[in-house]
N, CA, C and O of each residue as an XYZ file, in Angstrom:
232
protein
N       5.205     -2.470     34.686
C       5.741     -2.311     36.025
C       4.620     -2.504     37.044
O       3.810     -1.596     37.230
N       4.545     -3.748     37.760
C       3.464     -3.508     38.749
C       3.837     -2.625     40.222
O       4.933     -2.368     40.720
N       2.486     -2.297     40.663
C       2.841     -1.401     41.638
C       2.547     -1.928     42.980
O       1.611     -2.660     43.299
N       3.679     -1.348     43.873
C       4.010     -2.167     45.124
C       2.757     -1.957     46.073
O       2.100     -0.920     46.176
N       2.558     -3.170     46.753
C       1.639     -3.342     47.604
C       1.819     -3.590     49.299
O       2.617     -4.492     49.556
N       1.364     -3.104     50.164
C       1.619     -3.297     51.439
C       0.025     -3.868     52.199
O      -1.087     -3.406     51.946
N       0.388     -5.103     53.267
C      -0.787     -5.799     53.172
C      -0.842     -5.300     55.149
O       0.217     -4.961     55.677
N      -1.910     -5.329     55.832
C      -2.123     -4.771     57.111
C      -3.773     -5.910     57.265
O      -4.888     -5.869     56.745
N      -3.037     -6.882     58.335
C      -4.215     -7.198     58.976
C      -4.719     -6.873     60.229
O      -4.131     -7.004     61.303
N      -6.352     -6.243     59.949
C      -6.627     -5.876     61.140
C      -7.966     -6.527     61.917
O      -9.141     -6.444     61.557
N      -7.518     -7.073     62.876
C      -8.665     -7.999     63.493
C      -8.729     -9.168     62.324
O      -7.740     -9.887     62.178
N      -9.967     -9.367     61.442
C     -10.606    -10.569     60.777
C     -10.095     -9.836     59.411
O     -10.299    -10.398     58.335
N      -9.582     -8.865     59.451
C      -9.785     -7.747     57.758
C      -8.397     -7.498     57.346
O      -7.595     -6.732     57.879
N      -8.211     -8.327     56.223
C      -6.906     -7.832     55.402
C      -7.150     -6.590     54.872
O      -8.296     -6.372     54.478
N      -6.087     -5.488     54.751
C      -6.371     -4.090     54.115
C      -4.887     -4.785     52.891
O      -3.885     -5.357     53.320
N      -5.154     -4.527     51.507
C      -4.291     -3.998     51.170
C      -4.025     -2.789     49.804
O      -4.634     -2.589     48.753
N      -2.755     -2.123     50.471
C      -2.452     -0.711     49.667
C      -1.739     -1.212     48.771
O      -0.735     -1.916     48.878
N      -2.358     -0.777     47.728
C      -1.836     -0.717     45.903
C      -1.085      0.830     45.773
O      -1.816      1.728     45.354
N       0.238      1.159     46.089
C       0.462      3.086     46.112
C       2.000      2.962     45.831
O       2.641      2.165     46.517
N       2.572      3.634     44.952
C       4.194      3.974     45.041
C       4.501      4.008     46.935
O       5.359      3.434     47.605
N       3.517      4.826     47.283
C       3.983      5.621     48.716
C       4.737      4.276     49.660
O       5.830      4.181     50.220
N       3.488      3.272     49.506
C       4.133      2.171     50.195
C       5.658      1.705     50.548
O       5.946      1.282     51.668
N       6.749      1.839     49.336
C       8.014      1.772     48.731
C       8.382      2.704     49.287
O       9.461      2.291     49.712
N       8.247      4.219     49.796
C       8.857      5.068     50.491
C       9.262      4.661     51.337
O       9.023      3.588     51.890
N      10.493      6.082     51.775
C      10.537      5.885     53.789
C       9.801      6.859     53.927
O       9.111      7.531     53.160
N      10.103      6.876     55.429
C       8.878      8.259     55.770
C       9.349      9.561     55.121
O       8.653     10.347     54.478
N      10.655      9.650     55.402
C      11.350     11.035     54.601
C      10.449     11.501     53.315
O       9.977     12.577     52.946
N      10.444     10.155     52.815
C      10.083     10.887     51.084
C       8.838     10.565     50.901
O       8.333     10.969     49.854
N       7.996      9.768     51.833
C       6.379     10.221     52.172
C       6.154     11.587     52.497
O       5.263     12.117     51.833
N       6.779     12.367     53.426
C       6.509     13.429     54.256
C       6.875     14.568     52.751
O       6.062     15.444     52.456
N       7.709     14.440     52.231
C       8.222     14.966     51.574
C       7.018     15.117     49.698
O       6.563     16.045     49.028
N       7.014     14.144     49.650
C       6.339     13.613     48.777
C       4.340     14.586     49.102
O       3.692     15.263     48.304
N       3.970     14.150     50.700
C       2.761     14.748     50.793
C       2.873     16.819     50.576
O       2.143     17.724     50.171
N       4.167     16.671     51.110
C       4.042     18.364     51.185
C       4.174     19.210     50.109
O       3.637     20.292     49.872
N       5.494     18.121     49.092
C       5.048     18.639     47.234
C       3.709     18.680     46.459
O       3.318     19.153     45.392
N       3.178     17.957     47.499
C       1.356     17.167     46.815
C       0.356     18.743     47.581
O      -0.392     19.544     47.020
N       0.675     18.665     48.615
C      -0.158     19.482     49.381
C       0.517     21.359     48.508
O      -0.408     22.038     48.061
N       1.454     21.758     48.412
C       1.658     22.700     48.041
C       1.667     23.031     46.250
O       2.093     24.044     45.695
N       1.150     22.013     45.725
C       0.841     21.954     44.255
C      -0.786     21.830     44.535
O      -1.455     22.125     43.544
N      -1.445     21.496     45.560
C      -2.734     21.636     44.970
C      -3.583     20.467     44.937
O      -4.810     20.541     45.008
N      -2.823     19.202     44.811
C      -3.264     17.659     44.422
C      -5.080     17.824     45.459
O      -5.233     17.734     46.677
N      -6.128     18.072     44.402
C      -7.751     18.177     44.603
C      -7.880     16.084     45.541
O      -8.949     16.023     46.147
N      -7.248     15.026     45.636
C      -7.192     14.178     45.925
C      -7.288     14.236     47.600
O      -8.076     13.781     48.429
N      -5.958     15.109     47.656
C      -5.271     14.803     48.689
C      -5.820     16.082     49.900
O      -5.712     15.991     51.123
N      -6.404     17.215     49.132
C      -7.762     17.842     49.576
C      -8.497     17.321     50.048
O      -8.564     17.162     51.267
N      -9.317     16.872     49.179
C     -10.631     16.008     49.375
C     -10.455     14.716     50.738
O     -11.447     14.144     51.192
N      -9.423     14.511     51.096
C      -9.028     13.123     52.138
C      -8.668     14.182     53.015
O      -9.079     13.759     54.096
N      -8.181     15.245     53.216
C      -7.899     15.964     54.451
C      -9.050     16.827     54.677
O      -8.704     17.657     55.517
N     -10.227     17.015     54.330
C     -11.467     17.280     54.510
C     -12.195     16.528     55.316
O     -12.666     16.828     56.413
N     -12.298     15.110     54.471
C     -13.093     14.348     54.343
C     -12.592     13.353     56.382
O     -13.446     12.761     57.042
N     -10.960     13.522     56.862
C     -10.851     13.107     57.576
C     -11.172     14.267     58.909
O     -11.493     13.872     60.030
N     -10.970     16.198     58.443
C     -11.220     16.640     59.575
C     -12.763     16.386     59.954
O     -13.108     16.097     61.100
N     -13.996     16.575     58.462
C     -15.257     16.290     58.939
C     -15.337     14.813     60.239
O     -16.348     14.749     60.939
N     -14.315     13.844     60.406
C     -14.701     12.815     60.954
C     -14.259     13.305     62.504
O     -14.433     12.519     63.435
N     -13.647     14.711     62.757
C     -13.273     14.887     63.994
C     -14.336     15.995     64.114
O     -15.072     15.940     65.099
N     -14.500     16.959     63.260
C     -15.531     17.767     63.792
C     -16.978     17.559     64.460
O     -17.570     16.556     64.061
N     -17.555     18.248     65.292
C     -18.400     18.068     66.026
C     -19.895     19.046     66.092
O     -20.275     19.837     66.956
N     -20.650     18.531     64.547
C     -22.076     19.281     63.919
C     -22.663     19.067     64.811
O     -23.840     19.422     64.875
């Protein structure tokens, strides 16, 4: 089964996402992060860290 991809060009830079999530709607993204977030997923930790350090101000 390959897994679905969503492609985003930005400026000169193709991004693309290799993720089930892609295939969602938002419903069952939103849904999907908050089963992730209330089980624990150390991933999805580590990226909501890793994005407040980019707002905080050392």
């Amino acid at each position: 089964m390959e897994i679905p991809k969503k492609e985003h060009k930005i400026g000169n830079t193709t991004v693309i996402i290799h993720s089930p999530l892609v295939a969602m709607t938002e419903e069952e993204r939103v849904r999907w992060f908050n089963d992730e977030w209330e089980k624990g997923n150390p991933v999805l930790k580590e990226i909501a860290v890793a994005v407040s350090n980019c707002y905080s101000e050392d």
